[in-house]
C-alpha positions as CSV (number, residue, x, y, z in Angstrom):
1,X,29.0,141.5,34.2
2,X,31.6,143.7,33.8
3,X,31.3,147.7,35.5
4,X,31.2,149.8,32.5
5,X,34.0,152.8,33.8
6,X,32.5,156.3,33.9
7,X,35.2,158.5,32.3
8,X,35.8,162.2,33.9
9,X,34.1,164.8,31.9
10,X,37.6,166.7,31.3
11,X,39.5,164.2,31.1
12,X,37.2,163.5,27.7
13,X,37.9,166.7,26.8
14,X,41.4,166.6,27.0
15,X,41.4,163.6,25.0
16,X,39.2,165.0,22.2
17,X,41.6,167.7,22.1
18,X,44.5,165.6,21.8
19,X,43.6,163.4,19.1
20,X,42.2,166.8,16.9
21,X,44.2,167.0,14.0
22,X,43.3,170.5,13.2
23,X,44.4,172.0,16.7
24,X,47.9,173.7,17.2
25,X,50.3,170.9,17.7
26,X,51.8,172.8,21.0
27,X,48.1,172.8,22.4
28,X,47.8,169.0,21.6
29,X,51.1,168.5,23.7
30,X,50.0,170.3,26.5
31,X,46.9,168.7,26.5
32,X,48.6,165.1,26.8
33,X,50.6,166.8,29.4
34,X,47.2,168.0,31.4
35,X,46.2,164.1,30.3
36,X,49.1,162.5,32.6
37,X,48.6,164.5,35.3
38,X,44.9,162.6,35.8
39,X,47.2,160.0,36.5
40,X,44.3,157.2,36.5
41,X,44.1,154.4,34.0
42,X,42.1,155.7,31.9
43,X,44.1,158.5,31.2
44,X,47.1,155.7,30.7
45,X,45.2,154.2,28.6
46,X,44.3,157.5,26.9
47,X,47.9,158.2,26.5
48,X,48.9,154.9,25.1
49,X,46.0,155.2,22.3
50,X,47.9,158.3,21.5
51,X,51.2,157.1,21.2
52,X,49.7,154.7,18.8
53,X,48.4,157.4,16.4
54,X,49.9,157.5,13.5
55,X,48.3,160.8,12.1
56,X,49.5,162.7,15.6
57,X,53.5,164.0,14.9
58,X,56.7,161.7,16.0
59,X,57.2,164.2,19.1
60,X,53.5,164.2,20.1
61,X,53.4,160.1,20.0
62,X,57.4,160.4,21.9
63,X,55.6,162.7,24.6
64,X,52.8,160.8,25.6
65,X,55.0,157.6,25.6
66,X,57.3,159.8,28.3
67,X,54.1,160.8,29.6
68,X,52.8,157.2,30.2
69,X,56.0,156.2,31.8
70,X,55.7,158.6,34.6
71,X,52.0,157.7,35.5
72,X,53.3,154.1,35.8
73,X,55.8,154.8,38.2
74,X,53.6,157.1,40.3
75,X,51.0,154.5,39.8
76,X,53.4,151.9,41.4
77,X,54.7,154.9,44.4
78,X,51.3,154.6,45.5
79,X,51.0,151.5,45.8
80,X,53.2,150.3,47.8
């Protein structure tokens, strides 16, 4: 049986905040910012549900696309 993954409490707020509609598009930006810099999958995965949002802005989706790049090659820095 899979382990169900406990999600940080912030990092759950960060992503409520992010995919809010009726918040300040440069405080959703940030917040996917502050959402990278978790830098664990399920931020990544946070990120890339993002990207796929169609109601969040062309520059919001481009940023966390950028944003989910980056964690994937620190990601693969520390692995090695």
């Amino acid at each position: 049986m899979p382990e169900e993954v406990v999600m940080p409490y912030e990092l759950r707020k960060h992503i409520a905040i992010a995919n809010d509609m009726e918040i300040a598009p440069e405080i959703r930006e940030q917040t996917i910012k502050h959402i990278a810099r978790f830098g664990s999958y399920e931020a990544l995965c946070a990120l890339l549900d993002i990207a796929c949002n169609t109601k969040a802005s062309y520059g919001e989706r481009d940023l966390a696309l950028k944003v989910s790049r980056d964690v994937l090659k620190n990601s693969r820095k520390n692995d090695i």
